[in-house]
N, C-alpha and C positions, 0 to 999 in steps of 0.2 A: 257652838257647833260649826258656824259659817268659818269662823279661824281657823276650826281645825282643820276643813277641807282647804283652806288657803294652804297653810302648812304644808300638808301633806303634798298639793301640787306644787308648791314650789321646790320640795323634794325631791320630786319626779324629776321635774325639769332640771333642778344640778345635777340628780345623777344619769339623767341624757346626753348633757352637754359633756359630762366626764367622760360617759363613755363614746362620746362621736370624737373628744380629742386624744385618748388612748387609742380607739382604735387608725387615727390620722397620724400620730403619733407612731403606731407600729408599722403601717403601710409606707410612712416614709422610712423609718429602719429597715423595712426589708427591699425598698427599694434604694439605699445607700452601700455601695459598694467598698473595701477599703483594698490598697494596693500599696507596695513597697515594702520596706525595712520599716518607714515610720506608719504603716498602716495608714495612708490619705486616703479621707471620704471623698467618693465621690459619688454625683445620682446620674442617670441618663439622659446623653446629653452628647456634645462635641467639643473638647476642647483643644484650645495648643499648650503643647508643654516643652520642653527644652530636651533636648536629647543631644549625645556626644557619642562619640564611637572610642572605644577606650581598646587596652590589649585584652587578647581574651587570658590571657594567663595573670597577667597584674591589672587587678581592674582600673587600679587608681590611676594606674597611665595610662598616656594618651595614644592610641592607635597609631601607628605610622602613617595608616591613611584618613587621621583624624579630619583630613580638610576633603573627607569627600562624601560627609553629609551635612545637610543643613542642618542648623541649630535651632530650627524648631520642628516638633511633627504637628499633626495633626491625631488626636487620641479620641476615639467614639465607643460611650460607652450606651449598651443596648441596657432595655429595661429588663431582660434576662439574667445581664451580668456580664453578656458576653463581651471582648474590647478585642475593637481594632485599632490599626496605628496607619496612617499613612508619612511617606519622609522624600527629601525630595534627594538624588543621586546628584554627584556632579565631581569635575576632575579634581584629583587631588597629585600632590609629588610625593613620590620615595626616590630619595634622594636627588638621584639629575633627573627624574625619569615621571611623565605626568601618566597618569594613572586615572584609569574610569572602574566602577564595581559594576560587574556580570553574575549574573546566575544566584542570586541572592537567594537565600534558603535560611530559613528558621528553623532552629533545634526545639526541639517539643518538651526536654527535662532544662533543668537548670544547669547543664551543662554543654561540653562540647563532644558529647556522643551521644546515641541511640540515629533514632531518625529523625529527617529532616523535610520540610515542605515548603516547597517554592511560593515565594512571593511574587502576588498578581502583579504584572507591571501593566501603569494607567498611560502612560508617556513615555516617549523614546525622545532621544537625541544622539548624536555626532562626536565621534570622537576623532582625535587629529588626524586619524586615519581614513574616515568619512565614513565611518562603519557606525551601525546603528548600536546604539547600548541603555540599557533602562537610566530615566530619570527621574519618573514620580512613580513611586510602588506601593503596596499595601499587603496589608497581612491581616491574621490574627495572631494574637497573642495567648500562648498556651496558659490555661489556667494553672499549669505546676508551677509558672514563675509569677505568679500574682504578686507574691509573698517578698517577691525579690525586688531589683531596682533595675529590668532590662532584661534584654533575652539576649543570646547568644546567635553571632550568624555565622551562615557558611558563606564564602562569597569565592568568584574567579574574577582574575587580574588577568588579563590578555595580556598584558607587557613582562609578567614573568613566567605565564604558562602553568599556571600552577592556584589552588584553590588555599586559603587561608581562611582562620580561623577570627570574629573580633565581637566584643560585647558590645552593644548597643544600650550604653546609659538610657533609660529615663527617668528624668525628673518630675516623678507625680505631685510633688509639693508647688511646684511653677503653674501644674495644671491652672487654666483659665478659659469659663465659658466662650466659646466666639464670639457672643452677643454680648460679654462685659465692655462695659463705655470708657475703659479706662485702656483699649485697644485701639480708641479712635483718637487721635489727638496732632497735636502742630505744636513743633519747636523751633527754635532760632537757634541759631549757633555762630564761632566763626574761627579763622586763622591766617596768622601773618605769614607771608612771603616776604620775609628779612632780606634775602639776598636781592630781590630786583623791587624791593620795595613800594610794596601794598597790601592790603587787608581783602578777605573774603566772605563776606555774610551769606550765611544761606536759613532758609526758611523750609523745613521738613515736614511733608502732612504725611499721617503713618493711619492708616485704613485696615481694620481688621487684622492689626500689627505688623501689616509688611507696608513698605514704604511706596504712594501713590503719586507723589509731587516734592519736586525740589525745588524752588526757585533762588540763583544764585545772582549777587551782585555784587562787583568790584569797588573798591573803597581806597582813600588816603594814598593816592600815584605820587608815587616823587623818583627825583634822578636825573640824569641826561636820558632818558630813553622812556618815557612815560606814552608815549606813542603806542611805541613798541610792545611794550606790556602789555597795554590796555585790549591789543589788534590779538595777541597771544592767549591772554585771560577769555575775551569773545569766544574764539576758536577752541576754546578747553571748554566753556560752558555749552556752546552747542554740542558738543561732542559726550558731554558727560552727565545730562542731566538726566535723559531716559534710563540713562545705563544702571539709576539707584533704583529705580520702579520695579514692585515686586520680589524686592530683599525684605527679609526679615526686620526687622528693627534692634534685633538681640544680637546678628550675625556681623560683629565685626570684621571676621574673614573675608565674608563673601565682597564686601566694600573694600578692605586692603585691597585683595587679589584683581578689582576692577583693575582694566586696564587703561593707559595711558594714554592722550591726545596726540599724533607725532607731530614735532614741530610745539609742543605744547606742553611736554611732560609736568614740567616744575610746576605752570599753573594747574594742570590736575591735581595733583597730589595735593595740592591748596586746598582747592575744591571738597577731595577727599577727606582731607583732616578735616575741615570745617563741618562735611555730613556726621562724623563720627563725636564732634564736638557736641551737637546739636542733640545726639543719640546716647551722651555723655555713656561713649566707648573709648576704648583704648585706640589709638593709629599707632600705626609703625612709626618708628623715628623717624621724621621729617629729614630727607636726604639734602644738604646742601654743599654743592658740588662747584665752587666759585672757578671762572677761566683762571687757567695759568698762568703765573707772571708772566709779563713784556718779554722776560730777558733769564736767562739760566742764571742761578743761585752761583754767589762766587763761591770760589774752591774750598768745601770743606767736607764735614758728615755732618747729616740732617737725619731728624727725626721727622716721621710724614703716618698721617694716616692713609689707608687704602682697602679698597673690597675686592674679591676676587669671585665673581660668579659665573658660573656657568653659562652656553646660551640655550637657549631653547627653555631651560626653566631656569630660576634665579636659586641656585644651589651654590652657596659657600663652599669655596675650597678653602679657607682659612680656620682659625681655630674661632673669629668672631666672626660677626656678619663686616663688623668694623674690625681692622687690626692694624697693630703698629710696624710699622718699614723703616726701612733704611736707606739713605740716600747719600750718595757720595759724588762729590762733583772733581774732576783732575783739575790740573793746570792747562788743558787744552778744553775743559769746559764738556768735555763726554760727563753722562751720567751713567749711576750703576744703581740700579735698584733692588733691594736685600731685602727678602720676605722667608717666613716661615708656613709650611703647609700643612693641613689636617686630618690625616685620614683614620678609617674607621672608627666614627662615632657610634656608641651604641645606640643610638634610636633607630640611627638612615647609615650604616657602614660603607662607605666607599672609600677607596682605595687610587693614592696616586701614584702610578708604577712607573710613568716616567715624565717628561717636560721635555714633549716634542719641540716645542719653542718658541716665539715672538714672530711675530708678522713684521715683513721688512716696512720699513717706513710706514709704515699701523697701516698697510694696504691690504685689505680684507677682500678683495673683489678676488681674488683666486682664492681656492681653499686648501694649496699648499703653498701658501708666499710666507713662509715662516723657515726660520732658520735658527740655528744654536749657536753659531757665531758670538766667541766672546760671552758666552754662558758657562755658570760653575753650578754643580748641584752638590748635594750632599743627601745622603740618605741615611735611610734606619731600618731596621729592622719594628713590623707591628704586626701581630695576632699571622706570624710567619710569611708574610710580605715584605719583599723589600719594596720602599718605599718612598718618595721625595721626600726629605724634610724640609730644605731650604735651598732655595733659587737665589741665584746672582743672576741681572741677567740688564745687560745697555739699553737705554730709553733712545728711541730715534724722535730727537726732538721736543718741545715742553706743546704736549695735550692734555685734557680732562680723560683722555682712558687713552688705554694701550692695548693689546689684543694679544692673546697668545693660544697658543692649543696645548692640551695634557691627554695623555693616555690613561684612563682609570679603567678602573673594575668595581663593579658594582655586585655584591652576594645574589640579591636578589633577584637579577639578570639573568643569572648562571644556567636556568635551564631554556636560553634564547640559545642556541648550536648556533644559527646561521640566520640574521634576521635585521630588522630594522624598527625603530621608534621614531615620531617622527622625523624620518630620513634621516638618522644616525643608524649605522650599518652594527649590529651588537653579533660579538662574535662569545659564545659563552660565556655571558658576563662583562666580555673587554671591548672598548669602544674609545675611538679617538673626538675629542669633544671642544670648541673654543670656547677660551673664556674670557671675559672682559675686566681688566685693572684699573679701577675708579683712585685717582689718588686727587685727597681730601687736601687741594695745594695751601689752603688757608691755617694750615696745621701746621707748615714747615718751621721746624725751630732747629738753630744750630747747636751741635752736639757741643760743651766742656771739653776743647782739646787738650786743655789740661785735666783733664779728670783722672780721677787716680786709677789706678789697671788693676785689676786682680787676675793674674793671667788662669790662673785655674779656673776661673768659670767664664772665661772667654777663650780658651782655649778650643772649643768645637766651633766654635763661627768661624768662616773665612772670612779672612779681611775684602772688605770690601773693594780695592781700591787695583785686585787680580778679576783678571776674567781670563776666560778658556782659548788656546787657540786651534786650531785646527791637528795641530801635533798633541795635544793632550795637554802642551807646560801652561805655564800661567805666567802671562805680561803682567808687568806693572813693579819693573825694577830688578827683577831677577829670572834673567829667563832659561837658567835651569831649575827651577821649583816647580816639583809636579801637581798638574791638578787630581786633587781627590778623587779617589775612582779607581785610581790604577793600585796594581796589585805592589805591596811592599816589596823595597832590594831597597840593599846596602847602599849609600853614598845619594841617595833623591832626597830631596829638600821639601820640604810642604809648609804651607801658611797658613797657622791658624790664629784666628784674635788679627793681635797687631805682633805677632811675634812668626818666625821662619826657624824651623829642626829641622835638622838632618840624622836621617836613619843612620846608625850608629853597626846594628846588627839585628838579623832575621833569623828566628827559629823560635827555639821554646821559649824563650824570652825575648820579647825587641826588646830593641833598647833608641834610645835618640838623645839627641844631642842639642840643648838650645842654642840656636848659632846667630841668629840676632833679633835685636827689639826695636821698637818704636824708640823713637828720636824726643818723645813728648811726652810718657811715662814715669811716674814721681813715685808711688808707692807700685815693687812689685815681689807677687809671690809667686815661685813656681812650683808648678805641681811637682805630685811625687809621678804621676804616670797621666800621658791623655791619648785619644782616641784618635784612630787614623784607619779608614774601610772598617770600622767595628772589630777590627782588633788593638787590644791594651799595649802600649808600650809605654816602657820605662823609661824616666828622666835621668841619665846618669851622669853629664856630665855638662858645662858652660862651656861655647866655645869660645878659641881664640877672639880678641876685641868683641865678643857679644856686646857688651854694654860701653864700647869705649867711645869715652867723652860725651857721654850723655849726661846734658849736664841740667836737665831738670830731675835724672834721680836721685830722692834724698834716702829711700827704705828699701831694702833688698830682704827676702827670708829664701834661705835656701836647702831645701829639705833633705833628709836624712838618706832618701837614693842616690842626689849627687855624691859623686867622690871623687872628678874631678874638676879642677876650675882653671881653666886655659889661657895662657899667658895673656898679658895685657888688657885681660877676660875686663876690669873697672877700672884701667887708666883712664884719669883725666876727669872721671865723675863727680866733679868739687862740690858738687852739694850734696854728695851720699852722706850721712853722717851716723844710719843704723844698719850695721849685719848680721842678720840673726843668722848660728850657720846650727842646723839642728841633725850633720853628718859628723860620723863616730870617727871613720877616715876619709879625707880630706888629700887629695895631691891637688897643690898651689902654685902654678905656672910662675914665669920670669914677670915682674911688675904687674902681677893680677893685680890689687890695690893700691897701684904706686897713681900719686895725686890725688886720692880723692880726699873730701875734707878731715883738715889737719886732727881735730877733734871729733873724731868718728868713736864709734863705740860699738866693740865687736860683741856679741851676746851665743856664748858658746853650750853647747847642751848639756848642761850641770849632772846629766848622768854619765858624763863619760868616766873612763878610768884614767887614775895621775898620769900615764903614761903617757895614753890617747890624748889628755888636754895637753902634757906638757909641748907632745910632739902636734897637735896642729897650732900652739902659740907659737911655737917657734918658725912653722910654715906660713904661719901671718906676717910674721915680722920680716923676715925674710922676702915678701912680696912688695915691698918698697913704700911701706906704710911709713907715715912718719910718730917719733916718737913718743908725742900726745897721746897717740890712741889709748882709749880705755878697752879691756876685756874683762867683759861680765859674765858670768852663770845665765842662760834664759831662765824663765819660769816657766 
């Protein structure tokens, strides 16, 4: 009897205990929340989680004014269910153009209409203009988008007058209590300064995930100049160590985007990398920007890297942040430096309408000491802008930058009538702006002036070795050859590549004439047609001595539009020995191929008719070839 009653209460007591942990069990399910696409638990509580500002129409990319929220919020979820978010604001660039978010407002559907309700701002701050704009904000988050991955915002841009649309990623799966222990912590890290040679250690203590302490020190001096460094490095570490306090740990932007120690730059950026090492973040390319040779590059073409950015925000006008140049030195030691330009990218579209010009002797202290002297442009046509493509333009002197001003247009702008950003005066969109020509002199390598020509695809470069005069022609050997720009007529000469045509004829058809080539050119083809102000003209005829006595070409092809080939047009070219001629008719001037090698071999267009070949073999022969030569069918 006594067992049974044992039994029986121990009964009791398992199914007390079942039901005290079912019903703990269900009170913690109804108090676990789930949010997103992958439904994350969450219970009540405070966490950080990662957030991105993406487009609101393409979610998967990144916002244009991606860089003007932090990379973490703050997410409070209540024992209700309800959630809020707090995020913190700050500048970001579209295009040339730095940028604060105003008037921030939350959409209440999982889209970008119905209504909208302003978020509480906790903080204010300063924008270039000294004008107040929110910095730490807060909301709530509408329960229709629980299910999703962010809400939709409304925000105003004071720099373009106008309110835009963008999604606010967040990352519920990053979520992480405040009070998890794996947000307090200390790393080392480190990185070299190759160029003025030393090493940087830093020691990072990260508090409640944003960054509380950085302790930096310098390492391994070497050089003639370790003095110096060391006096440099000091000056960059007092200047930059507060400046990490209070970042994220997640937010590699926000540490790129620090700014620089003046007098100091290179060892910041050391600094920098070294925090981001430590944070094992991504840096930006480490810039190194060595002085300039002693003494100008003897006379040739160089290949050189260079950046071209803007000032006031560091905005590429190039197609890379780094991009490749051209550098050509005369026999008087002038330089000419040959870039190409970028405009309207789809993310950030600017537009560069013209190249006001280069600062005389890089002398910045006035804001119009810039001139076009001795500059050549070329443009194009983009998204119906005409537009720079490529700048020629003389270096005053060997420095680590050069300075020049451009005229752009910026879309986003467009509804500024009459206004200013920081102190750029924006007239609809269009604003005169300088920028600065970093050339990477540790790059210079001289060009193969034997290298073979393919003139058809250097046919739209200007040769380097012309720049602009004040009459329009172009110095540099011939100075009736017009510079590009000016409107076609019969009998002007223009330089493209390494080659010089002459307009031939204007109307429904041009036409031109190749009238002469490089002196150093071994394999060349000419086009059937190339380009001059954006309109087509056709190759139809070799001038007189074009190629006479060029005696490093061995391969000529010459296309089916020539039809004629101008006396003495390949005297004397003794190492020619392949002519491919792929024109049906052919008129072959007095000694067009008198001299050049004995054993040449003409390669004639195998579709022609007996007539057509017999009659341009006998116009071969006739040109003072000698009587070796072989004539072949091309393929």
């Amino acid at each position: 009897m006594q067992q049974l009653k044992t039994h029986k209460c121990m009964v009791s007591l398992v199914l007390f205990f079942s039901l005290m942990l079912f019903s703990f069990q269900v009170q913690a399910a109804e108090n676990e929340f789930r949010f997103g696409t992958e439904k994350v638990a969450l219970q009540e509580g405070s966490y950080l989680v990662s957030v991105y500002l993406k487009s609101s129409v393409h979610l998967d990319t990144d916002s244009a004014m991606k860089d003007g929220v932090e990379k973490y919020g703050l997410l409070t979820v209540k024992n209700t269910g309800e959630v809020s978010m707090e995020i913190t604001l700050r500048k970001a660039s579209i295009g040339t153009t730095d940028v604060y978010i105003e008037q921030p407002a939350i959409y209440q559907t999982n889209a970008t209409s119905g209504a909208t309700v302003p978020a509480k701002v906790i903080s204010w701050q300063k924008n270039a203009n000294n004008q107040e704009v929110p910095e730490r904000i807060s909301f709530s988050i509408p329960s229709d988008t629980y299910s999703t991955n962010g809400v939709f915002l409304s925000v105003y841009i004071d720099a373009i007058q106008n309110n835009v649309n963008s999604f606010l990623y967040i990352d519920y799966s990053s979520a992480k209590l405040t009070t998890d222990s794996s947000l307090d912590y200390t790393k080392t890290g480190s990185a070299e300064q190759t160029h003025y040679g030393y090493g940087v250690d830093v020691s990072v203590t990260v508090s409640d995930g944003r960054i509380s302490n950085v302790d930096i020190t310098g390492r391994d001096f070497t050089g003639a100049y370790i003095e110096e460094n060391q006096r440099r490095l000091n000056m960059a570490i007092e200047g930059m160590k507060d400046k990490f306090n209070g970042i994220a740990d997640k937010d590699d932007t926000a540490i790129n985007q620090l700014d620089a120690v003046s007098g100091a730059t290179g060892s910041s950026r050391t600094i920098r990398k070294a925090v981001l090492n430590a944070l094992e973040l991504d840096s930006q390319p480490q810039e190194n920007n060595p002085e300039p040779p002693d003494t100008i590059p003897s006379k040739g073409t160089y290949s050189v890297k260079i950046s071209n950015t803007t000032d006031v925000v560091d905005y590429s006008l190039l197609s890379e942040n780094i991009s490749d140049a051209r550098l050509t030195v005369a026999d008087d030691s002038s330089m000419l430096l040959t870039y190409e330009m970028e405009s309207g990218r789809p993310a950030e579209p600017v537009y560069v309408l013209d190249f006001n010009g280069y600062y005389k002797d890089n002398d910045i202290s006035s804001p119009y000491n810039y001139t076009k002297k001795g500059v050549s442009l070329k443009n194009e046509t983009k998204d119906g802008f005409s537009v720079v493509k490529e700048v020629s333009m003389p270096l005053s002197g060997l420095s680590a930058n050069y300075y020049t001003n451009n005229y752009l247009y910026a879309p986003i702008l467009k509804n500024i009538a009459f206004g200013s950003i920081s102190g750029i005066p924006i007239r609809a969109g269009k604003f005169d702006i300088m920028s600065t020509i970093t050339v990477y002199w540790d790059t210079l390598q001289k060009i193969d002036d034997d290298s073979d020509d393919n003139t058809g695809s250097s046919q739209n470069k200007p040769d380097t070795d012309v720049s602009k005069d004040s009459g329009g022609k172009l110095s540099g050997g011939n100075s009736d050859i017009t510079f590009i720009g000016a409107s076609l007529q019969k009998g002007q000469r223009y330089r493209y590549g390494k080659n010089v045509y002459e307009i031939t004829s204007v109307g429904k058809t041009n036409t031109v004439q190749l009238d002469k080539v490089s002196a150093k050119t071994k394999k060349v083809t000419i086009p059937s047609t190339i380009e001059i102000n954006g309109q087509t003209c056709k190759v139809t005829s070799i001038g007189k001595k074009a190629f006479y006595k060029k005696k490093r070409l061995r391969s000529i092809i010459i296309p089916e539009s020539v039809q004629t080939v101008g006396a003495n047009a390949f005297r004397g070219c003794k190492n020619l020995k392949k002519v491919t001629i792929r024109s049906s008719r052919l008129k072959i001037g007095k000694n067009a191929f008198s001299s050049i090698n004995k054993n040449a071999v003409f390669k004639i267009n195998k579709k022609l008719k007996k007539k057509q070949e017999k009659s341009l073999i006998t116009a071969i022969k006739k040109s003072g070839v000698s009587k070796n030569i072989k004539m072949v069918p091309s393929q």
